[in-house]
C-alpha positions as CSV (number, residue, x, y, z in Angstrom):
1,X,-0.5,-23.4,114.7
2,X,-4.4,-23.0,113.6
3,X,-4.2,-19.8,113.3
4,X,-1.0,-20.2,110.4
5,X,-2.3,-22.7,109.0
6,X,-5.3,-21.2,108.4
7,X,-3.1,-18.3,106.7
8,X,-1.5,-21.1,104.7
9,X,-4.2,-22.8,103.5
10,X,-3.6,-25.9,105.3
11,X,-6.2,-27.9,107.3
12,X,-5.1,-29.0,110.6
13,X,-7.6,-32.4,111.1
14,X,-6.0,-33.6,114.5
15,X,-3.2,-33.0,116.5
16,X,-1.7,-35.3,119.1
17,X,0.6,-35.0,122.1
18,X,3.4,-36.7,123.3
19,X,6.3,-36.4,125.9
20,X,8.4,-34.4,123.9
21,X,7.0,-34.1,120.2
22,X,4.2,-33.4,118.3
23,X,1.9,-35.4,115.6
24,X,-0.4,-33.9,113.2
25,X,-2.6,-35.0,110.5
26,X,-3.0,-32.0,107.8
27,X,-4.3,-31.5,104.7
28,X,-3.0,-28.9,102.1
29,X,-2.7,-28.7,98.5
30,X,-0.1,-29.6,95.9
31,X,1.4,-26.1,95.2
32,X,3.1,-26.4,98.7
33,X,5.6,-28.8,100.1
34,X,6.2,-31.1,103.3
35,X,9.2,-29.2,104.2
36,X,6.9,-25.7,103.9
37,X,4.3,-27.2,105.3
38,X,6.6,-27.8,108.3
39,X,8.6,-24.6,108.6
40,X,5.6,-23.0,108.5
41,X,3.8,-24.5,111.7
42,X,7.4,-25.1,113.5
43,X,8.1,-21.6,113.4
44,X,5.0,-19.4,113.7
45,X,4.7,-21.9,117.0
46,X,8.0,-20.7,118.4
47,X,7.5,-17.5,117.8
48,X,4.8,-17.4,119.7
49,X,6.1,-19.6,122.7
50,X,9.0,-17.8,122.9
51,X,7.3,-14.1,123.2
52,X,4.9,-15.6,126.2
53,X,8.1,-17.9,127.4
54,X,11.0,-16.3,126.6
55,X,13.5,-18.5,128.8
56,X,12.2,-21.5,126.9
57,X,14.8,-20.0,123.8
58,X,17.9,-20.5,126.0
59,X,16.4,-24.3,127.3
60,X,15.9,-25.9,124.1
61,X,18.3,-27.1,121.0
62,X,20.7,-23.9,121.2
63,X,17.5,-21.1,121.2
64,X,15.4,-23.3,118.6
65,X,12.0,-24.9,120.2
66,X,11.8,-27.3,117.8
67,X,14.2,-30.5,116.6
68,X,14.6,-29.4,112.7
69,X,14.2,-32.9,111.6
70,X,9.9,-34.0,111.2
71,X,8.4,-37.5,109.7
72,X,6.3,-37.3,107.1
73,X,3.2,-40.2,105.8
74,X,0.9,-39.6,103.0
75,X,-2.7,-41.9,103.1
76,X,-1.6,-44.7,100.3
77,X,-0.3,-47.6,101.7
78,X,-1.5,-46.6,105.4
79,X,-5.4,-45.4,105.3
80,X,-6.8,-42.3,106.5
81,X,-8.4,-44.1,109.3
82,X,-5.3,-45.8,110.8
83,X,-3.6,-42.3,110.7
84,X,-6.1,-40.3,112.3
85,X,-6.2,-43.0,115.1
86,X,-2.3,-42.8,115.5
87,X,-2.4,-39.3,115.9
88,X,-5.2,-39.0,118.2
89,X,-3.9,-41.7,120.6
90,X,-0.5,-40.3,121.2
91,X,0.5,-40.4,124.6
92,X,-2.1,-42.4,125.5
């Protein structure tokens, strides 16, 4: 994921872990969307998983590692500080 993002221009500030998803706190700029933002890291990521693990394609969602539905917050009504915290304490 850093190393596509990096590509992308986006700026991965944290990422969290969970039992069975993901959070991240990224920055990026307005000429790109959530949903690229998304597809982007979702699929470079399983790509990759699935060339190291290649049974993991038959174990998950029909050959798909990731769920195709993602949340998305912006800093506005929650702060920067609150969200960074959330994502750094997942599965904790």
């Amino acid at each position: 994921m850093r190393q596509t993002a990096h590509e992308k221009g986006i700026e991965i500030k944290e990422i969290g872990f969970d039992e069975d998803h993901v959070h991240l706190l990224v920055s990026f700029g307005p000429a790109m969307s959530v949903a690229k933002v998304a597809h982007a890291l979702k699929g470079a990521s399983a790509c990759q998983l699935f060339r190291k693990f290649p049974w993991l394609r038959w174990k998950f969602w029909g050959g798909h590692l990731w769920n195709p539905a993602y949340f998305f917050d912006s800093v506005g009504e929650t702060s920067y500080e609150n969200l960074e915290h959330y994502v750094r304490n997942q599965g904790s």
